[in-house]
C-alpha positions in Angstrom: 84.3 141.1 113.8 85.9 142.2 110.3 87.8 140.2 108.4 91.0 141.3 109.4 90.6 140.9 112.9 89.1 137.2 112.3 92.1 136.6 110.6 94.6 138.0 113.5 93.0 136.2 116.1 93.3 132.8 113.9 96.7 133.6 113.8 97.4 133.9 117.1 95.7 130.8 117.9 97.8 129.0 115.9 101.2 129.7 117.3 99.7 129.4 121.0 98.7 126.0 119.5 102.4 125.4 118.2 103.7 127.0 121.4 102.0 124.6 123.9 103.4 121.7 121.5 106.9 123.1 121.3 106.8 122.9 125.7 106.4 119.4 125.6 103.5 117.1 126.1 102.9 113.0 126.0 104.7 111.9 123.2 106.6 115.0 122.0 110.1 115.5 121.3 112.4 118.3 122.2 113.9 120.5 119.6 117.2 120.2 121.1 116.5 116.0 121.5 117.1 113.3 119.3 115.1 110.5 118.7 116.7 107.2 120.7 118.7 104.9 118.1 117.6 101.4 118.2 119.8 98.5 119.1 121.7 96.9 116.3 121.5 93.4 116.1 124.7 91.5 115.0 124.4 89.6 111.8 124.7 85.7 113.1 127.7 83.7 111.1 126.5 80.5 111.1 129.7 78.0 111.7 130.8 75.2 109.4 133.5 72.7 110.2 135.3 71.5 107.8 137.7 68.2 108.9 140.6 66.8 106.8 141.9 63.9 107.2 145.7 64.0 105.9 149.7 63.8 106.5 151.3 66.8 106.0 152.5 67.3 109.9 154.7 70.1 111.1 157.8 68.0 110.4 156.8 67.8 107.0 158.1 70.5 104.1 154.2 71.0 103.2 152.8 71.1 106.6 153.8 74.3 107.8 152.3 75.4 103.4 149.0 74.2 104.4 148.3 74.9 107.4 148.9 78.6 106.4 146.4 78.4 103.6 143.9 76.9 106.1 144.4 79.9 108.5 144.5 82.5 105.6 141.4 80.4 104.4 139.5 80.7 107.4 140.3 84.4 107.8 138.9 85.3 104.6 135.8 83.0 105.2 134.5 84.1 109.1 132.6 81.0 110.3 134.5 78.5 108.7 136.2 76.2 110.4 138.9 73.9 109.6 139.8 70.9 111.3 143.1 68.6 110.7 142.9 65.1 111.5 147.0 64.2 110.6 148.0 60.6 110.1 150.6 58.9 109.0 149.9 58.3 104.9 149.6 54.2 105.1 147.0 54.4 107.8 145.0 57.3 105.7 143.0 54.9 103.6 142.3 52.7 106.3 141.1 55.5 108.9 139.0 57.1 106.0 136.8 53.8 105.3 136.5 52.6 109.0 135.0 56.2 109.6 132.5 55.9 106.3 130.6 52.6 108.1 130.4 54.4 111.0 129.3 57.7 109.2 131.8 59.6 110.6 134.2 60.7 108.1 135.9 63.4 107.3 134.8 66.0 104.9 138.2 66.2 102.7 140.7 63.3 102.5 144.4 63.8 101.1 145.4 60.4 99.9 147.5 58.5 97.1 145.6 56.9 94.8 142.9 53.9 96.3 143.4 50.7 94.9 142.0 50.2 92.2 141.2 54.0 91.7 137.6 54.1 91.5 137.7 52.3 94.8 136.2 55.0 97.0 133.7 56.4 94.6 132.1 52.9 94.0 131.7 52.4 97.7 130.2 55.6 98.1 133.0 57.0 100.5 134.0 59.7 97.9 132.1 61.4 94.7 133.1 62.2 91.8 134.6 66.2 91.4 134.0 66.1 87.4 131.1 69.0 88.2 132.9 70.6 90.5 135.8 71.2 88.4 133.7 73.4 86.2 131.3 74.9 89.0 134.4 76.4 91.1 136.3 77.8 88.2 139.2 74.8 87.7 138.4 73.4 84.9 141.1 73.3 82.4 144.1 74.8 85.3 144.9 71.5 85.9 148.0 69.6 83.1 146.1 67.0 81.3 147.9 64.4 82.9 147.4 65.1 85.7 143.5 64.8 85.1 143.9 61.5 83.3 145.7 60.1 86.5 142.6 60.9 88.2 140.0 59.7 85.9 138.7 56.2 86.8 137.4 53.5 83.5 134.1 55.2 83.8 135.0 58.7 83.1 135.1 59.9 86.4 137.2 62.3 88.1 137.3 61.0 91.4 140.0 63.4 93.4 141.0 66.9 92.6 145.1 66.1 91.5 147.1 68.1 93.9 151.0 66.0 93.9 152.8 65.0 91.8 156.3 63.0 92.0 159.3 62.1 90.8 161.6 59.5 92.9 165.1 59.5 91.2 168.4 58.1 93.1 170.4 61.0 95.3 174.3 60.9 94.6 176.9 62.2 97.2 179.0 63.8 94.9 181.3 64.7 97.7 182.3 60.8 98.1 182.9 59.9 94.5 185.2 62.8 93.9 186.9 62.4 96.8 187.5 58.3 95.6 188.1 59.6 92.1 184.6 57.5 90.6 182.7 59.0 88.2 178.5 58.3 89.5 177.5 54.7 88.3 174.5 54.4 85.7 174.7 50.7 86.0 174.4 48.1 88.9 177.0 46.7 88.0 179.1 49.8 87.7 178.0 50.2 91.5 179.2 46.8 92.7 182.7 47.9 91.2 182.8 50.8 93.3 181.6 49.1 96.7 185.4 47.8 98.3 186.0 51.6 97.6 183.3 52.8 99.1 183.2 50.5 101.5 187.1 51.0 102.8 186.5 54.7 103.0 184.0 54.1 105.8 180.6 54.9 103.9 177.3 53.0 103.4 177.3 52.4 99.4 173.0 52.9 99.5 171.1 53.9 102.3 168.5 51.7 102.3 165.7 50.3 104.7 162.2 48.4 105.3 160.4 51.1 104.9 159.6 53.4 101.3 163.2 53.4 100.3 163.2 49.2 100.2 160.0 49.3 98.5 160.8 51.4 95.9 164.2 49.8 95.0 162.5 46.4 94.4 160.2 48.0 92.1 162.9 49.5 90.2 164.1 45.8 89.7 161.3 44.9 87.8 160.4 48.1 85.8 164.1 48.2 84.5 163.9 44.7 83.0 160.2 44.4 82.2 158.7 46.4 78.7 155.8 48.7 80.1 153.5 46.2 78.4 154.9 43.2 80.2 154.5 45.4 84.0 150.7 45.9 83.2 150.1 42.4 82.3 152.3 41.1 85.2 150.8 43.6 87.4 146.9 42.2 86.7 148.2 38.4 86.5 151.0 37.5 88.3 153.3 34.1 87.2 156.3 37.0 87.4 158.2 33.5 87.1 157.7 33.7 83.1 159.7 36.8 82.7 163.2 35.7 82.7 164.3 39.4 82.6 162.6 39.6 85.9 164.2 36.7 87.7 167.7 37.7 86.1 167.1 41.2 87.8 166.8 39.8 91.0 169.8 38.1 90.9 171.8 40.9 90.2 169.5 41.9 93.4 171.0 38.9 95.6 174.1 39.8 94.5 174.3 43.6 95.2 172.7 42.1 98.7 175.5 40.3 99.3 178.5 42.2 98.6 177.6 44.8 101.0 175.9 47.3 98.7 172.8 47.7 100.9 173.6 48.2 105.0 174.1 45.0 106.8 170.9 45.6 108.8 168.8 47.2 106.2 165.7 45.2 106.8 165.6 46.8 110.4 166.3 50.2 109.4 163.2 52.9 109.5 163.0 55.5 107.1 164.0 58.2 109.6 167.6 56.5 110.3 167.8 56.0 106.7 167.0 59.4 105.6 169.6 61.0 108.3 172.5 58.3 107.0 172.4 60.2 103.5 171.4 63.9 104.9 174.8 63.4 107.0 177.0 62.3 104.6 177.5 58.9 105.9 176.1 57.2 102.1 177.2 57.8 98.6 173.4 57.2 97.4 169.3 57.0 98.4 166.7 56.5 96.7 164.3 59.3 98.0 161.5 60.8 96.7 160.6 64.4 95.3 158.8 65.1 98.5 162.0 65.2 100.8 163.3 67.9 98.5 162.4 70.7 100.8 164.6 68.4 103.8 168.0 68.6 102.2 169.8 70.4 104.7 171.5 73.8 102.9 175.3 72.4 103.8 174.6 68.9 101.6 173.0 71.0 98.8 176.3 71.3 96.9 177.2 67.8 97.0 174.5 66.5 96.3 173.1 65.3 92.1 170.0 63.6 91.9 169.9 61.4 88.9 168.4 58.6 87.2 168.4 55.1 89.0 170.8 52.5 87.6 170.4 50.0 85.3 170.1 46.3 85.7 171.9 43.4 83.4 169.7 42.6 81.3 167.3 46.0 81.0 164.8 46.7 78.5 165.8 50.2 78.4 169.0 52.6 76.6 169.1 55.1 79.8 168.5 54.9 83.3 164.6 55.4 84.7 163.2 57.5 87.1 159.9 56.9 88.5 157.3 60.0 87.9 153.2 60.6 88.0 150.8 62.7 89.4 148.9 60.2 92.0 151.2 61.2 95.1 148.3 62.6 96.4 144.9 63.8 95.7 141.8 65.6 97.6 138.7 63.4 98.2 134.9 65.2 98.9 133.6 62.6 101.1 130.0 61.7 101.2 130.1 64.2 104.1 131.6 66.8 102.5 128.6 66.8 99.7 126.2 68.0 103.1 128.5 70.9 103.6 129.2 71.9 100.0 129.5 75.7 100.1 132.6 75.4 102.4 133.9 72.4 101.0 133.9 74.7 97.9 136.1 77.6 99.5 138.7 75.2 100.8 139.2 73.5 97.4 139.5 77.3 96.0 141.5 78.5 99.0 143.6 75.1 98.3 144.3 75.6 94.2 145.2 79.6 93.8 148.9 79.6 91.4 150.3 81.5 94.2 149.3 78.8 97.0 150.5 75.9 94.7 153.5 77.6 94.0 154.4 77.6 97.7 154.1 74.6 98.2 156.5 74.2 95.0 159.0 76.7 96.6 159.2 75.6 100.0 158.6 71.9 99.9 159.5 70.8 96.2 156.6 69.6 95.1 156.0 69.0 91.5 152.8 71.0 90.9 149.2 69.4 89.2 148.3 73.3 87.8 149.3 74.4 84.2 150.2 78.0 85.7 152.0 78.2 89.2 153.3 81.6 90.5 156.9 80.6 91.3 160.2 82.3 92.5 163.0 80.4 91.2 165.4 81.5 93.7 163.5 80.1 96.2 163.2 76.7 94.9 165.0 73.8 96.3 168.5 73.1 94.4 167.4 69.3 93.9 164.0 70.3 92.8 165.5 72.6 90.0 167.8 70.1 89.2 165.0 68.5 87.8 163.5 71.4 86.1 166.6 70.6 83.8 166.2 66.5 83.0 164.3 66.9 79.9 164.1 63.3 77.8 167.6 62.2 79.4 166.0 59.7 81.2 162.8 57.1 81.2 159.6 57.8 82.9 158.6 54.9 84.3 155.0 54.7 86.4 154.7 52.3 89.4 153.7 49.3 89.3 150.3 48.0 91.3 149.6 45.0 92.6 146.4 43.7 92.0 144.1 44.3 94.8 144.4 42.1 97.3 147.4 40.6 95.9 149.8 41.2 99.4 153.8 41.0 98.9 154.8 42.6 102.3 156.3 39.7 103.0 158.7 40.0 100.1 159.8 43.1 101.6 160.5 41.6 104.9 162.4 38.3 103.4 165.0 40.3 100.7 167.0 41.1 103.3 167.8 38.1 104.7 171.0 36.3 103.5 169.3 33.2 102.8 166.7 34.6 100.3 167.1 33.7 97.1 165.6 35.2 93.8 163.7 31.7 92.8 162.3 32.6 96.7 161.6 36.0 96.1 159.6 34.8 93.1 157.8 32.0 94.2 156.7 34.1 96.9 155.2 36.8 94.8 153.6 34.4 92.6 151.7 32.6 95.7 150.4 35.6 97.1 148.4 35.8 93.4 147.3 32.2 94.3 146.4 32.9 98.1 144.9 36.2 96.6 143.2 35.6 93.8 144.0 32.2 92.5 145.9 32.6 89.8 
């Protein structure tokens, strides 16, 4: 066989080779067939609760705020679940610690300020958020004061600042023009304006058991106390050596007692209270920045919100309101440090300028950030009211008790007609015996 034939018959052997392939066999594949596509497996989102323990409820102006930064949250975040636990803002610290000796607490708290403030962290209940305020990109958004607030003696941060406050009195505008009576600065101005008031069917302050009575006793004592004398009275007690004090009170008794306050304004909860002034039925309240959002739109023209009068004697050359930036704060629970990547996304889901500025639109809240996306239109006409106070009045801070120091029963007995101010003293100056002997 030549070489050219060899090479012919090669040839041919080779495409009857590629030929016998091409018709199929164990473990070929049809030209005109494709290859099967394996399964694809779903990637597996591994679930993380998250539960909060706080009080913003429907009914309340920030509620309906964060629960839409929750769901927006946990849209953006697949697996990450966040749960609510809502309670009323009193029961908050107790719920919190009962849960930490069983181990079951939530991962986030929203609560006021613990008594004293470093409370929680010393107990272990809560850590301190200094690292994390750098670590999730918030360090230096928040207003210096704000960050003070929340810095405990030893340096710690112990709650990521999220409300502020201001609690100034509400004047029904409506009512004093209509009685020709300019809105009192003094307590005494106000007692010359009750018969008027009074005879032209209207509550003079709506007032109750609840916040509002609370508050208005403090407002005795930081208008005739110096800053310096509330913080040692505050840690010591013997409020009986401040004659400015006990003077105050008088003028209390005597506001009591000419019908300034409703007749049954020890039984009155805050709910009854609150509608008496949102209807029209008082000419003042003292209510706090967080019903700003609540003022229903026909009131919103009638209505100033101003400085709180002043007592004979004060210590002060124009009226207070009380401000600070410990309405409420968010708490990382021991809990929350085991589940710190989602803890992370609902603090940073929580503190965007446009979020904040939501909640400073829609519910009046007086924001903790330095820069907050806000449409002034929107805002509440009290809240921007406020935007316009400047140094016209005095900032006052609250005054706190010394822990376990417990006046509730002052608040029960200035009501009744037979408490006196020597009584309401004496009474506050025995629960710092029965509390902490002094």
């Amino acid at each position: 066989m030549n070489k050219i034939v060899a090479i012919r018959f090669l040839c041919v052997c080779i495409l009857l080779s590629l030929l016998m392939s091409a018709c199929g066999g164990t473990g070929t594949i049809s030209p005109t067939e494709k290859p099967a596509a394996e399964p694809v497996q779903p990637t597996a989102i591994e679930e993380v609760t998250i539960n909060v323990l706080h009080n913003w409820g429907p009914s309340d102006s920030k509620g309906p705020v964060l629960q839409k930064i929750f769901d927006d949250c946990m849209a953006d975040n697949p697996g990450l679940k966040i749960i609510p636990d809502i309670q009323t803002d009193v029961d908050i610290p107790t719920k919190a610690e009962t849960a930490f000796l069983a181990e079951q607490e939530p991962e986030l708290v929203f609560s006021n300020q613990v008594n004293p403030i470093d409370k929680w962290t010393d107990s272990g209940l809560a850590v301190s958020v200094n690292d994390y305020l750098t670590q999730w990109g918030l360090d230096g958004k928040f207003r210096d004061k704000a960050i003070k607030t929340w810095t405990d003696p030893k340096g710690q941060v112990v709650g990521f600042p999220l409300e502020g406050y201001n609690w100034p009195m509400w004047y029904n505008t409506k009512i004093f023009e209509e009685l020709n009576l300019p809105l009192p600065t003094t307590w005494d101005e106000v007692l010359a304006d009750t018969p008027a008031i009074k005879d032209a069917g209207y509550e003079v302050v709506a007032i109750g058991s609840g916040d509002s009575g609370w508050y208005l006793f403090q407002t005795f004592l930081l208008n005739s106390m110096t800053t310096e004398e509330v913080t040692k009275f505050a840690a010591e007690g013997h409020l009986a050596d401040y004659p400015n004090a006990v003077k105050a009170f008088e003028q209390f008794v005597t506001l009591r007692d000419a019908g300034v306050f409703p007749k049954d304004a020890g039984g009155l909860q805050e709910e009854v209270v609150n509608n008496m002034f949102f209807t029209g039925k008082a000419a003042m309240w003292p209510g706090g920045s967080w019903y700003y959002g609540e003022l229903p739109a026909e009131m919103a023209q009638f209505v100033t919100v101003a400085g709180v009068p002043l007592t004979t004697p004060t210590v002060w050359n124009k009226q207070i309101i009380m401000s600070g930036d410990e309405a409420k704060g968010i708490y990382i629970t021991r809990n929350g440090v085991k589940k710190l990547d989602a803890v992370k996304k609902v603090i940073q889901c929580i503190y965007t300028p446009e979020n904040i500025g939501n909640f400073v639109e829609e519910a009046g809240m007086p924001p903790p950030l330095k820069e907050v996306d806000v449409d002034e239109s929107k805002l509440s006409p009290v809240f921007a009211q406020t935007l316009q106070w400047g140094d016209q009045y005095q900032y006052v801070s609250l005054p706190v008790y010394a822990p376990g120091v417990d006046i509730s029963q002052v608040w029960k007995d200035m009501w009744l007609p037979t408490t006196t101010a020597d009584m309401m003293v004496q009474t506050i100056d025995q629960a710092y015996v029965d509390g902490l002997g002094k």
